[in-house]
Z-matrix of the N, CA and C atoms (Angstrom, degrees):
N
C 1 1.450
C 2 1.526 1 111.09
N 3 1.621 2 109.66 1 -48.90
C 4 1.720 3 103.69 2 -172.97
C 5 1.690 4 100.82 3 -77.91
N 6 1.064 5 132.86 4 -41.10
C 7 1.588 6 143.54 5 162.11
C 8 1.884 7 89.24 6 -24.89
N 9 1.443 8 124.70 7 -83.29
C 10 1.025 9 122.95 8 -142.65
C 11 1.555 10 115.01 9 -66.63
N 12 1.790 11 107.39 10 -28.20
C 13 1.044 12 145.49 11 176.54
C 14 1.765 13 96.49 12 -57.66
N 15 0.869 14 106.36 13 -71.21
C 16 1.747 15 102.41 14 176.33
C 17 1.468 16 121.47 15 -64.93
N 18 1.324 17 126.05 16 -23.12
C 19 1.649 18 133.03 17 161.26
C 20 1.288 19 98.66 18 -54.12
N 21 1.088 20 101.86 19 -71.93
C 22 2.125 21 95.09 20 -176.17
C 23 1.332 22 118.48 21 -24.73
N 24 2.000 23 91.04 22 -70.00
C 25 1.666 24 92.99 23 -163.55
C 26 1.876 25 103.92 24 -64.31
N 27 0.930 26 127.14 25 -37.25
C 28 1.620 27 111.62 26 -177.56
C 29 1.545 28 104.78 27 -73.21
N 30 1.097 29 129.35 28 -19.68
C 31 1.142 30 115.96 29 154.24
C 32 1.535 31 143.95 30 -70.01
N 33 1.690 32 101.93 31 -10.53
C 34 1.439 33 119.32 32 177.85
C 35 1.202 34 103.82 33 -92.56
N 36 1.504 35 125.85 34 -21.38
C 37 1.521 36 141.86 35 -176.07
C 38 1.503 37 122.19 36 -73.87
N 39 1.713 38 91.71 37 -37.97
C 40 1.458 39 100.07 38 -177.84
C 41 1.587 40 97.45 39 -84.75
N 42 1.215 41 151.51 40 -34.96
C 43 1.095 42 158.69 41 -171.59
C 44 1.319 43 95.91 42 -78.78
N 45 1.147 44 132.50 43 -37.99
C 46 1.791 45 121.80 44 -179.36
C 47 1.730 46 104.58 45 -72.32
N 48 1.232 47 98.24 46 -61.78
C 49 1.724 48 92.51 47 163.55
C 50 1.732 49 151.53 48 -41.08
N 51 1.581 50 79.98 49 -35.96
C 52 1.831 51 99.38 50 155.56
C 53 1.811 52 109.92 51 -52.11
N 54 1.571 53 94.09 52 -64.25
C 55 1.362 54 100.47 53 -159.44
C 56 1.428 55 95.75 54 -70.27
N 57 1.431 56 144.78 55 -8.68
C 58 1.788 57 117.57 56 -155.23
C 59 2.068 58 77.92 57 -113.01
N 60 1.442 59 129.09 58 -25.76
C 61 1.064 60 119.86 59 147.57
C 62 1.409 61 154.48 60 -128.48
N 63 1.286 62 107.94 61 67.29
C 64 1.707 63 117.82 62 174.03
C 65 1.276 64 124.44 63 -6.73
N 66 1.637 65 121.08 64 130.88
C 67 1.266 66 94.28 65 -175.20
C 68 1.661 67 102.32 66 -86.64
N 69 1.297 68 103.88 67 176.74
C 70 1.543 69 130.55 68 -152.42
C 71 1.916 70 92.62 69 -76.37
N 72 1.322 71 118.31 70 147.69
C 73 1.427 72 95.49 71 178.04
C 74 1.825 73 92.58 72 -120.48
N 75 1.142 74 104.19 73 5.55
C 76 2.012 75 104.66 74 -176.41
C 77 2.069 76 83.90 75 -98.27
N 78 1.361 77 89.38 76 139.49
C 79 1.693 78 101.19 77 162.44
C 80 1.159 79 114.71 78 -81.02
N 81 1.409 80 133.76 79 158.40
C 82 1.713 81 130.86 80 169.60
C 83 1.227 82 123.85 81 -53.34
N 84 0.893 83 169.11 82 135.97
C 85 1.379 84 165.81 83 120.02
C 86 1.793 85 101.64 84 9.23
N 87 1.295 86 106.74 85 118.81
C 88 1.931 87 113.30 86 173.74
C 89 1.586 88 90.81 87 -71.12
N 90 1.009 89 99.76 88 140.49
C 91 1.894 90 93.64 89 157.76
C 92 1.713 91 99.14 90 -136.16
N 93 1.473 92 100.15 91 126.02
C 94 1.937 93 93.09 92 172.27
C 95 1.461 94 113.82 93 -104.14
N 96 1.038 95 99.91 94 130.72
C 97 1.440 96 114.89 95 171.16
C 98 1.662 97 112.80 96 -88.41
N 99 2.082 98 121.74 97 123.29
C 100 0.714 99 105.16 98 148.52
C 101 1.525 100 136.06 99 -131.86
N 102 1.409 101 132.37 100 147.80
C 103 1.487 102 118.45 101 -151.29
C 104 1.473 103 106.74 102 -111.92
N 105 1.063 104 140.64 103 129.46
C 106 1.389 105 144.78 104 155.71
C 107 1.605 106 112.47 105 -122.40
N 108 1.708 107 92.69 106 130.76
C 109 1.515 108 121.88 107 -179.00
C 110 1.437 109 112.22 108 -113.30
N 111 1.681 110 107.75 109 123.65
C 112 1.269 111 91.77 110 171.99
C 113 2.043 112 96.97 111 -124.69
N 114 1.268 113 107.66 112 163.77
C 115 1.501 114 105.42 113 -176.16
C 116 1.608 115 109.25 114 -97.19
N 117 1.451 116 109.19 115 131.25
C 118 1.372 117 122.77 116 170.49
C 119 1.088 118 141.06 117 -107.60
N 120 1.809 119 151.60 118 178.63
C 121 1.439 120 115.72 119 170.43
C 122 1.608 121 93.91 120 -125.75
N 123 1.462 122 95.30 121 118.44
C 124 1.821 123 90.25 122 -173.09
C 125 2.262 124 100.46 123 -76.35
N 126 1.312 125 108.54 124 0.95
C 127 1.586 126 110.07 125 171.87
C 128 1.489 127 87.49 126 -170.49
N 129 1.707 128 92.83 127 172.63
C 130 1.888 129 104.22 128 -176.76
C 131 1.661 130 83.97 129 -69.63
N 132 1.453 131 91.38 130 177.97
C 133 1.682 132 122.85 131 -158.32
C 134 1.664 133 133.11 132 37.89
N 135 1.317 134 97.10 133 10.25
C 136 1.507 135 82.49 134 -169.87
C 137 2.074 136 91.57 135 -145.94
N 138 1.477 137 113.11 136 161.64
C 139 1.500 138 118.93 137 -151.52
C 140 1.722 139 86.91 138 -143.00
N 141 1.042 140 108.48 139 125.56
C 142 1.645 141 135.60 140 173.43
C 143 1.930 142 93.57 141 -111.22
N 144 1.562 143 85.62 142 166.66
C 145 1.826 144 106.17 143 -174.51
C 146 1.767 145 81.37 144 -127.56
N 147 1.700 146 109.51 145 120.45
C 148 1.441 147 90.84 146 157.12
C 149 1.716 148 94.89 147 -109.93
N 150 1.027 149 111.46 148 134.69
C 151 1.469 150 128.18 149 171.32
C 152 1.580 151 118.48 150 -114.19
N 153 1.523 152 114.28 151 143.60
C 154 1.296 153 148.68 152 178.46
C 155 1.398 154 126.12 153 -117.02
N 156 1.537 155 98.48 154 106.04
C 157 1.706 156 97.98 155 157.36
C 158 1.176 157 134.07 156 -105.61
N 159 1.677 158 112.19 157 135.16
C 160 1.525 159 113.23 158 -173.54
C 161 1.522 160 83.52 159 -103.39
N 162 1.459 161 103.58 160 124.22
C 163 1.539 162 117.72 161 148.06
C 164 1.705 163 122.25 162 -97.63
N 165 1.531 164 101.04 163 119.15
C 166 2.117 165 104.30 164 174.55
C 167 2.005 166 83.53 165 -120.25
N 168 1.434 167 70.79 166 155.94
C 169 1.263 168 121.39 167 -176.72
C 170 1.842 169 112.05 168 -90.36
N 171 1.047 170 131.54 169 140.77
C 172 1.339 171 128.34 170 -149.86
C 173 1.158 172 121.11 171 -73.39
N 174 1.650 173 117.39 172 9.81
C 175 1.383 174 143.98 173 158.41
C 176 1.819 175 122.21 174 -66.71
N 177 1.601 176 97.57 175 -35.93
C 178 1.267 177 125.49 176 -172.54
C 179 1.802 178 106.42 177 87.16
N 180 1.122 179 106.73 178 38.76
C 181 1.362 180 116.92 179 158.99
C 182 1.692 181 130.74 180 -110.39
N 183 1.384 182 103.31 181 127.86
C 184 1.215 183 107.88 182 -161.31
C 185 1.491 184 118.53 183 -82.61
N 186 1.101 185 114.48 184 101.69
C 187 1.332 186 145.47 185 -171.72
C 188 1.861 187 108.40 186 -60.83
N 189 1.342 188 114.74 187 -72.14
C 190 1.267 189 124.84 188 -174.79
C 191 1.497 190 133.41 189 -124.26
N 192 0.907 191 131.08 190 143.64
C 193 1.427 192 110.15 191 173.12
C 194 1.593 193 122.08 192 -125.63
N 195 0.991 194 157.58 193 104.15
C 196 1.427 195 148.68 194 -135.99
C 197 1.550 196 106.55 195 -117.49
N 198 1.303 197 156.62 196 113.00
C 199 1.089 198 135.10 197 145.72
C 200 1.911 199 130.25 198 -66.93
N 201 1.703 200 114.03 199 151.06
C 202 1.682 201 107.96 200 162.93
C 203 0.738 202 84.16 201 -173.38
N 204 1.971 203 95.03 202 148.28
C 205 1.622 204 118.38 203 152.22
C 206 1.535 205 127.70 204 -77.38
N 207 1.393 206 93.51 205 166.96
C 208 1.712 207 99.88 206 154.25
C 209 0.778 208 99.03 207 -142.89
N 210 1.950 209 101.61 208 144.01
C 211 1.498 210 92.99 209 170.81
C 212 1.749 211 109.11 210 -117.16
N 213 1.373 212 118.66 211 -171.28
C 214 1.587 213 118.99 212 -160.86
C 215 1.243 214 117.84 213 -66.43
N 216 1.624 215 125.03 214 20.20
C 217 1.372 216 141.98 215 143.49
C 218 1.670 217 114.66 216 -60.92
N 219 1.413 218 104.97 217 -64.48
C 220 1.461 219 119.80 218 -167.07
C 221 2.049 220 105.88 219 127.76
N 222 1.458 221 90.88 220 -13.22
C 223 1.474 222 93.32 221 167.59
C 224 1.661 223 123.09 222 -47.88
N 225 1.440 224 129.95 223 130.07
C 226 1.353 225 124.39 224 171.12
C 227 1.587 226 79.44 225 -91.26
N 228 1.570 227 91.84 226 162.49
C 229 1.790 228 119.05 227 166.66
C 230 1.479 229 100.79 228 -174.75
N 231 1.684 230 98.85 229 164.95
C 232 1.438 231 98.88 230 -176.35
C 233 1.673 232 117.40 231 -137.48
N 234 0.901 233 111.12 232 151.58
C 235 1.528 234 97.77 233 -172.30
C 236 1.401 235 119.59 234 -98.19
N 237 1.291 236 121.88 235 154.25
C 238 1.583 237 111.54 236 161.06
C 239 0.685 238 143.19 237 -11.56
């Protein structure tokens, strides 16, 4: 009885939840990210990564472009 009693209600629950959220019938937007690093020397002895991301949009249009370093920590930072 309490077994069947609880089948219901999670079954009335999962069915209330369907209905208060439908699933979505549009997919997300792909967005690709791509990154290229090349290494620099911001002074003698020492080698930074300045890296670039081109972000497109699932069209293959290029949406953004971001620059950052790292330097021979693993620290990102960014400059002016």
């Amino acid at each position: 009885m309490v077994k069947s009693l609880l089948a219901s209600t999670l079954l009335t629950l999962a069915v209330a939840t369907v209905a208060v959220f439908p699933a979505s019938t549009h997919a997300a937007p792909r967005i690709n990210i791509v990154t290229e690093c090349v290494p620099f020397q911001p002074y003698p002895g020492t080698t930074h990564q300045m890296c670039t991301q081109y972000i497109y949009d699932d069209n293959g249009v290029l949406v953004n472009t971001m620059v950052y370093y790292i330097d021979e920590s693993g620290m990102w930072y960014l400059l002016p």
